[in-house]
VMD Tcl script that builds the backbone (N, CA, C; Angstrom):
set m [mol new atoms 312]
animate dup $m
set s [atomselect $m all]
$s set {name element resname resid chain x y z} {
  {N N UNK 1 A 93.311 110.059 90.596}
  {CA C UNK 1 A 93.654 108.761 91.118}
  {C C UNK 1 A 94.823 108.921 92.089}
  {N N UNK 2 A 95.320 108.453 93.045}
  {CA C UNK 2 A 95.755 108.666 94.021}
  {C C UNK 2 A 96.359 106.850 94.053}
  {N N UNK 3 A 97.829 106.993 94.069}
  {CA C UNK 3 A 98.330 105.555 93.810}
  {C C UNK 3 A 99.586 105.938 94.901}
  {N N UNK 4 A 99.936 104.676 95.571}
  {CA C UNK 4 A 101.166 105.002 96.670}
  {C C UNK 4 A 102.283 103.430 95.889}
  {N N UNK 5 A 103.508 103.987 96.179}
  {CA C UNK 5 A 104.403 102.897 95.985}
  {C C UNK 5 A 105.146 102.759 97.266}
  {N N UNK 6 A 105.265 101.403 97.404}
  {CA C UNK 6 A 106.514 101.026 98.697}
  {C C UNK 6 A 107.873 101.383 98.351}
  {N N UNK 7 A 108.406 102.198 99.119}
  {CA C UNK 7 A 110.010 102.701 99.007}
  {C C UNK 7 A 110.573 103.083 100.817}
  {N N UNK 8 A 110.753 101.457 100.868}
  {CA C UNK 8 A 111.341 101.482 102.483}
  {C C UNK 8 A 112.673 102.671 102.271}
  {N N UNK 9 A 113.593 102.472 101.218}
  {CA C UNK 9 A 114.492 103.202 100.888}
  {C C UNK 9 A 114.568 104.446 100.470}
  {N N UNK 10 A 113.496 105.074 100.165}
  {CA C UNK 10 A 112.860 106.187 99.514}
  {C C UNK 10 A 113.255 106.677 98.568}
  {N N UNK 11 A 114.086 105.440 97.703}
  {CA C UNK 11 A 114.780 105.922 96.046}
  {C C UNK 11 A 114.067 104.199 95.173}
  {N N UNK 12 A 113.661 103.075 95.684}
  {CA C UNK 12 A 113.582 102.172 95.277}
  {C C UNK 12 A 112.220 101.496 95.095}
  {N N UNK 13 A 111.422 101.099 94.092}
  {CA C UNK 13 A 109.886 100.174 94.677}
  {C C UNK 13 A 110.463 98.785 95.283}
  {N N UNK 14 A 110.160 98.692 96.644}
  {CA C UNK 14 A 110.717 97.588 97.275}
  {C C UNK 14 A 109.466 96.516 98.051}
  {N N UNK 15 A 110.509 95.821 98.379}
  {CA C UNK 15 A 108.779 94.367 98.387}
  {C C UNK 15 A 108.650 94.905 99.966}
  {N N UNK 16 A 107.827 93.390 100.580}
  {CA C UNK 16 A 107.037 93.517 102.065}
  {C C UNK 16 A 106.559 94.729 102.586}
  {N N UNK 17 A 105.556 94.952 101.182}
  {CA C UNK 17 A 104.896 95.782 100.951}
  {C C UNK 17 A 103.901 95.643 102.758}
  {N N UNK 18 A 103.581 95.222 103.372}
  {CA C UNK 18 A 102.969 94.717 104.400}
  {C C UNK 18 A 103.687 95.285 105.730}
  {N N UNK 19 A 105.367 95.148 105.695}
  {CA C UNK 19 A 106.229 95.744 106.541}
  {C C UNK 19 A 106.293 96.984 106.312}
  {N N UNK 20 A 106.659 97.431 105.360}
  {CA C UNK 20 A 106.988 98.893 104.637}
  {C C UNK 20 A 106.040 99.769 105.261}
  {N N UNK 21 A 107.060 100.989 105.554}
  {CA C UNK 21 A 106.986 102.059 106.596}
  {C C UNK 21 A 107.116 103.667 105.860}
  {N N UNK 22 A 107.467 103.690 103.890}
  {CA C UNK 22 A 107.803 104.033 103.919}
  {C C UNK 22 A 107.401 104.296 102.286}
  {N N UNK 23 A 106.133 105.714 101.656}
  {CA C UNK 23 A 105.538 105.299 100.344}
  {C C UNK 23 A 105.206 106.850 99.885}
  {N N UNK 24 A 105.974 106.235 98.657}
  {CA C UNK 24 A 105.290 107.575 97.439}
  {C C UNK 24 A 104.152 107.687 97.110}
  {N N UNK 25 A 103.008 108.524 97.752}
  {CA C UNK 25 A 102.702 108.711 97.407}
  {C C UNK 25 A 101.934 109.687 96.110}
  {N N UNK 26 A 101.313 109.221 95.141}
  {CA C UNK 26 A 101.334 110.055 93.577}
  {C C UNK 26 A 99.798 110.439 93.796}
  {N N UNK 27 A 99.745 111.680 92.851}
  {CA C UNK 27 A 98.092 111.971 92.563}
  {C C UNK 27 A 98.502 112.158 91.416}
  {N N UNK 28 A 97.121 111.259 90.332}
  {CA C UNK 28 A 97.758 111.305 88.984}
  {C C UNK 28 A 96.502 111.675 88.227}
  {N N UNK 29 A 96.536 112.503 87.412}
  {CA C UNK 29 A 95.065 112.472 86.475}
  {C C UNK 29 A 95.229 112.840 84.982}
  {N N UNK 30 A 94.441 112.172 84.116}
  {CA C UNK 30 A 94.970 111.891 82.574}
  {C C UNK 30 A 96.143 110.941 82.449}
  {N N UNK 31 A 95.832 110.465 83.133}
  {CA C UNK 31 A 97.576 109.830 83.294}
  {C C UNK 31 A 98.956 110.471 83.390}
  {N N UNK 32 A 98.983 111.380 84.124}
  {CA C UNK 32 A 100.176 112.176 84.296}
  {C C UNK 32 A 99.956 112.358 85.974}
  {N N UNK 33 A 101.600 112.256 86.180}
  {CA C UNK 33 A 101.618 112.510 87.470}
  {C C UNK 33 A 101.728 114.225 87.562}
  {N N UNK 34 A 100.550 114.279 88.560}
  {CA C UNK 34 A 100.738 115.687 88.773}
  {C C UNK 34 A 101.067 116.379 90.351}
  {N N UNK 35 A 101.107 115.223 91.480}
  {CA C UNK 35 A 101.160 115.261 92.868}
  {C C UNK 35 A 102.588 114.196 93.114}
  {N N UNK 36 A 103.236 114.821 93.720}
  {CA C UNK 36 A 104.144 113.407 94.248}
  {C C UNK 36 A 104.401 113.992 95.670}
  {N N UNK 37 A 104.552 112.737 97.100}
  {CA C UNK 37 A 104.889 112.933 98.138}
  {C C UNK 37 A 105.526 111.735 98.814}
  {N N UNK 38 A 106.151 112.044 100.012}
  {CA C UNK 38 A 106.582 110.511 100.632}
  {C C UNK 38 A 105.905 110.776 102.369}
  {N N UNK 39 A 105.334 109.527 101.835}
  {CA C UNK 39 A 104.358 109.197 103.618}
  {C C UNK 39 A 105.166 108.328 104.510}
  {N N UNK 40 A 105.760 108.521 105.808}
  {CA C UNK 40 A 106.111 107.685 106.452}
  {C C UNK 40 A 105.335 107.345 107.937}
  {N N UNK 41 A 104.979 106.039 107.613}
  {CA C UNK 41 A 104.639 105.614 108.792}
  {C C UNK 41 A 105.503 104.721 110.157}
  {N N UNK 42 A 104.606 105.433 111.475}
  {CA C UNK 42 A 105.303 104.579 112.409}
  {C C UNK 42 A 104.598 102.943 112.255}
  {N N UNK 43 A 105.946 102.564 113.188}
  {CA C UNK 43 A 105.909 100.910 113.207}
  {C C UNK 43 A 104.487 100.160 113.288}
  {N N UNK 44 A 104.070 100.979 114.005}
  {CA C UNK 44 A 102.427 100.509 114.758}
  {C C UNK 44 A 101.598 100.853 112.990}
  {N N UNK 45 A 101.486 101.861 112.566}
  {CA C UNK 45 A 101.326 101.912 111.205}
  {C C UNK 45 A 101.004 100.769 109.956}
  {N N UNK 46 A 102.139 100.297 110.367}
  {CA C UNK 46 A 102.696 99.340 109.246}
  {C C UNK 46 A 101.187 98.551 108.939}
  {N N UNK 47 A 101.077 98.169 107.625}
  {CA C UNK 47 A 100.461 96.822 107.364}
  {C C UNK 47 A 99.978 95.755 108.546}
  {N N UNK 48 A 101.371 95.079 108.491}
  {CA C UNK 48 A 101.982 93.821 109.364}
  {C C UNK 48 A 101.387 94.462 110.542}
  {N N UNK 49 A 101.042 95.611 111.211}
  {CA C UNK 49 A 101.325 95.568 113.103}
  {C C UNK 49 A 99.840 96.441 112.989}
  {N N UNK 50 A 99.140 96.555 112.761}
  {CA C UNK 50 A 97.822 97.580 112.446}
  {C C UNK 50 A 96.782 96.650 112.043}
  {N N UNK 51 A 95.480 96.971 112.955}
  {CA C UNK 51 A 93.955 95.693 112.695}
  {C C UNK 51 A 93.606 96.775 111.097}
  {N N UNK 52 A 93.353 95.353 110.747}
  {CA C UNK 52 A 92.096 95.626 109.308}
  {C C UNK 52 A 91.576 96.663 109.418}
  {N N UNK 53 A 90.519 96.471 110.708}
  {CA C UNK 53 A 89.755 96.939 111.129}
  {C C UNK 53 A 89.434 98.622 111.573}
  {N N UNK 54 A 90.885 98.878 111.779}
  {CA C UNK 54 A 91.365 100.378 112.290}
  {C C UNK 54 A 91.354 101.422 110.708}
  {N N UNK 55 A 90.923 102.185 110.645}
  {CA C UNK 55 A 91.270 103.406 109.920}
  {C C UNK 55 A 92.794 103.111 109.624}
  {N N UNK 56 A 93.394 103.686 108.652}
  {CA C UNK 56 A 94.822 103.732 108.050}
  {C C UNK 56 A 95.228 104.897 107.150}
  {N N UNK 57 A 96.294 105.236 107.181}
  {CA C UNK 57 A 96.785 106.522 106.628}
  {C C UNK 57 A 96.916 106.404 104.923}
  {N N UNK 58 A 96.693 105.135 104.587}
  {CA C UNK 58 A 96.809 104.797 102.884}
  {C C UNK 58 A 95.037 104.106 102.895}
  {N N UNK 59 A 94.430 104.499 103.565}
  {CA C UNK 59 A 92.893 103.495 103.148}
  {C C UNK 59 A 92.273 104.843 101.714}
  {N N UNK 60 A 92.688 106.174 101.490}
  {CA C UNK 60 A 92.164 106.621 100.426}
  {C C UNK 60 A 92.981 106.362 99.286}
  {N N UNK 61 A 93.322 105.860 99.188}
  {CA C UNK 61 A 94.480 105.493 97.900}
  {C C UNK 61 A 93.453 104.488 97.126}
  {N N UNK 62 A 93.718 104.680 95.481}
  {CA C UNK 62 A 93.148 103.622 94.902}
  {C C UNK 62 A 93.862 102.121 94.197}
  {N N UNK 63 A 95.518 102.551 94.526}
  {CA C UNK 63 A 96.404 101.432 94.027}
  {C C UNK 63 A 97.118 101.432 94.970}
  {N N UNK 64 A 97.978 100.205 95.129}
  {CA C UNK 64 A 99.361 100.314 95.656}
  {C C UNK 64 A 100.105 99.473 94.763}
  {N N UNK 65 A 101.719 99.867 94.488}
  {CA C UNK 65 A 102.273 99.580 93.711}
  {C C UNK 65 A 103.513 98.927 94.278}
  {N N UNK 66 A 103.977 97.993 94.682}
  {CA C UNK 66 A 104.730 97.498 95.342}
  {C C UNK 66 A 105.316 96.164 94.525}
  {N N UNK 67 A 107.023 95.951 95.368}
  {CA C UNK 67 A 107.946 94.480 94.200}
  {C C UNK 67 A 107.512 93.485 95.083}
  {N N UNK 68 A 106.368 93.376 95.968}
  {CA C UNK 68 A 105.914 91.676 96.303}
  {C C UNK 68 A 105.300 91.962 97.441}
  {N N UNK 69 A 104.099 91.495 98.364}
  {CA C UNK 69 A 103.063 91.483 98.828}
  {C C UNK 69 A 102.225 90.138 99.138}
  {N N UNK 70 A 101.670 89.502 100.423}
  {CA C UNK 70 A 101.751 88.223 100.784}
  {C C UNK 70 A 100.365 88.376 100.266}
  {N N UNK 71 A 98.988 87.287 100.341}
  {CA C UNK 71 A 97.787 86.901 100.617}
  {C C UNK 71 A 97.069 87.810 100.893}
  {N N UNK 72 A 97.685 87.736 102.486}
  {CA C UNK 72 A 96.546 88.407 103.372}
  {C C UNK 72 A 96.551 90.191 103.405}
  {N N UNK 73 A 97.869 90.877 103.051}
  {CA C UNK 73 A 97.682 91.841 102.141}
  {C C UNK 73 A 96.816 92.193 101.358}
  {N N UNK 74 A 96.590 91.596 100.429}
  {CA C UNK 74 A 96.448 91.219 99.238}
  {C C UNK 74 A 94.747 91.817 99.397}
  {N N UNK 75 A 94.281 90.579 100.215}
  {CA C UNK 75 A 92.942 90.547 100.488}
  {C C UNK 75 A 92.225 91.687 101.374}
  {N N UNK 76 A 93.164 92.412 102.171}
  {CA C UNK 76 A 92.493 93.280 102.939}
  {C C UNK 76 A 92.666 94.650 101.798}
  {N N UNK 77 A 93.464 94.801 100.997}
  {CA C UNK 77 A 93.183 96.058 100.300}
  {C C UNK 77 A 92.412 95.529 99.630}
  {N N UNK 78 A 91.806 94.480 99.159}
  {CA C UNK 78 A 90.749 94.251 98.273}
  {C C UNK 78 A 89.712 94.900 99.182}
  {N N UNK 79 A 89.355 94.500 100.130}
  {CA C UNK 79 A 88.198 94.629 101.126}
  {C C UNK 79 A 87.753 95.989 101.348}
  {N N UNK 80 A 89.207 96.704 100.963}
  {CA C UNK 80 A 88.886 98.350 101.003}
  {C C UNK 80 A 88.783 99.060 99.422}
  {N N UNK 81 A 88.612 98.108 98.847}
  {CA C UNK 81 A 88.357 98.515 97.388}
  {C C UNK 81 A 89.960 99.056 96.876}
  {N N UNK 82 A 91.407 99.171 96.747}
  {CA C UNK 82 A 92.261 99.385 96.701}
  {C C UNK 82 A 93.174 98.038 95.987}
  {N N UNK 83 A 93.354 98.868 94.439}
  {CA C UNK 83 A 93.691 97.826 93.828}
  {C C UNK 83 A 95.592 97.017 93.635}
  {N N UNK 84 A 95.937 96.207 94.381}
  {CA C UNK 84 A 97.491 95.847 94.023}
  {C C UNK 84 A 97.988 95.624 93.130}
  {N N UNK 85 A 98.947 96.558 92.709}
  {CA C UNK 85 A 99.949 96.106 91.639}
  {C C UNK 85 A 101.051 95.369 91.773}
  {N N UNK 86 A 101.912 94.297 91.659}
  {CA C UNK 86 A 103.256 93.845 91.693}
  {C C UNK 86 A 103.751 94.065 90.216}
  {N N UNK 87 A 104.896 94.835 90.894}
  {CA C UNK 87 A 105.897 95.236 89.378}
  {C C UNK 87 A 107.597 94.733 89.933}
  {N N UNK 88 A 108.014 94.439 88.715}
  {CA C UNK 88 A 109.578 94.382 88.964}
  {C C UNK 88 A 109.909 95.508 88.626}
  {N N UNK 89 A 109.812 96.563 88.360}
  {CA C UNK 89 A 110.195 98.026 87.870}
  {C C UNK 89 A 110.705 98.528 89.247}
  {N N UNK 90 A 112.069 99.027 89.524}
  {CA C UNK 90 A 112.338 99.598 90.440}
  {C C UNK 90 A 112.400 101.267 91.021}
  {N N UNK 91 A 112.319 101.702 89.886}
  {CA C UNK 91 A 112.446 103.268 89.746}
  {C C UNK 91 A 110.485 103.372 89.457}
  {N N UNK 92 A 109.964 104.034 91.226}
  {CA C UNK 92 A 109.254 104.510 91.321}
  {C C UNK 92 A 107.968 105.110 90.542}
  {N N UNK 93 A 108.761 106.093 89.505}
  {CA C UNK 93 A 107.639 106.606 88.723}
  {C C UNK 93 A 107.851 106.134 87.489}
  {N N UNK 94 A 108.696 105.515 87.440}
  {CA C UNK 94 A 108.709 103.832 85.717}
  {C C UNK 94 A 107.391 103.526 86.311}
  {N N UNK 95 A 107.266 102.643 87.331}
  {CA C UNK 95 A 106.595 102.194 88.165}
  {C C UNK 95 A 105.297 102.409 87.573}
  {N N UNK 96 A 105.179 103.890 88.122}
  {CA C UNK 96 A 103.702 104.763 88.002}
  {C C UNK 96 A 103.336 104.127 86.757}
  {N N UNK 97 A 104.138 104.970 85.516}
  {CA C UNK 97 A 104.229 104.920 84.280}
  {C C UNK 97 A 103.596 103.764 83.572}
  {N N UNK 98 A 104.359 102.210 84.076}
  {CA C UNK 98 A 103.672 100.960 83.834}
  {C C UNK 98 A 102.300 100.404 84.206}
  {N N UNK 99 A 102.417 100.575 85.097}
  {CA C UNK 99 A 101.097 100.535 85.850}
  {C C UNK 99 A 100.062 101.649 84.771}
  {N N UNK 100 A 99.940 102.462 84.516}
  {CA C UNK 100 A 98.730 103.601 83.909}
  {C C UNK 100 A 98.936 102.798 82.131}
  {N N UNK 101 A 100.212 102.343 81.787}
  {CA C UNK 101 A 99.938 101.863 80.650}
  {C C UNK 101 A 99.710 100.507 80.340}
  {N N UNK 102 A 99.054 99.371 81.054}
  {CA C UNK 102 A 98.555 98.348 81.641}
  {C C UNK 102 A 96.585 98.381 81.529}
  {N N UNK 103 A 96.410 97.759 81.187}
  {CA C UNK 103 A 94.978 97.417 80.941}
  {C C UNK 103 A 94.467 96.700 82.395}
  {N N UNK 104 A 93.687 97.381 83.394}
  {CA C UNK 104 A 93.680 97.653 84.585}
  {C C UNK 104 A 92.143 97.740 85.241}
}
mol reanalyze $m
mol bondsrecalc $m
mol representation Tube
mol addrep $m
């Protein structure tokens, strides 16, 4: 499973998940993280500034784990089969952690 978190800060899960330029990504299997990396994208990248429609550097991911995320977010990772999490958990791989122990 292959799950990315928003960390504009790259120590924090932080919201406008949509803006955010800036994501851990995890490869996890059995439920253990066994991959961790950080993807940064340019501006054009982003959520917010990038068509639906275009290929994207997070379209193989099967979660995103992010502290808040609008609608229309929302709906276009649905569209790519990519499931959203909102957590208040700020520490990244808590994050992970909650999320895998969550009925999902």
């Amino acid at each position: 499973m292959k799950i990315a978190v928003t960390s504009q800060n790259r120590k924090a899960v932080t919201e406008h998940a949509g803006r955010c330029r800036k994501f851990w990504l995890y490869t996890v299997n059995n439920r253990q993280i066994v991959d961790k990396s950080l993807l940064e994208l340019s501006k054009e990248q982003s959520f917010h500034d990038s068509s639906p429609q275009d290929e994207h550097p997070l379209d193989g991911i099967d979660v995103l784990i992010t502290a808040g995320a609008g609608t229309g977010l929302s709906q276009r990772l649905g569209k790519k089969g990519i499931h959203l999490f909102i957590t208040d958990e700020t520490e990244p791989d808590t994050a992970i952690q909650r999320f895998l122990d969550t009925d999902h």
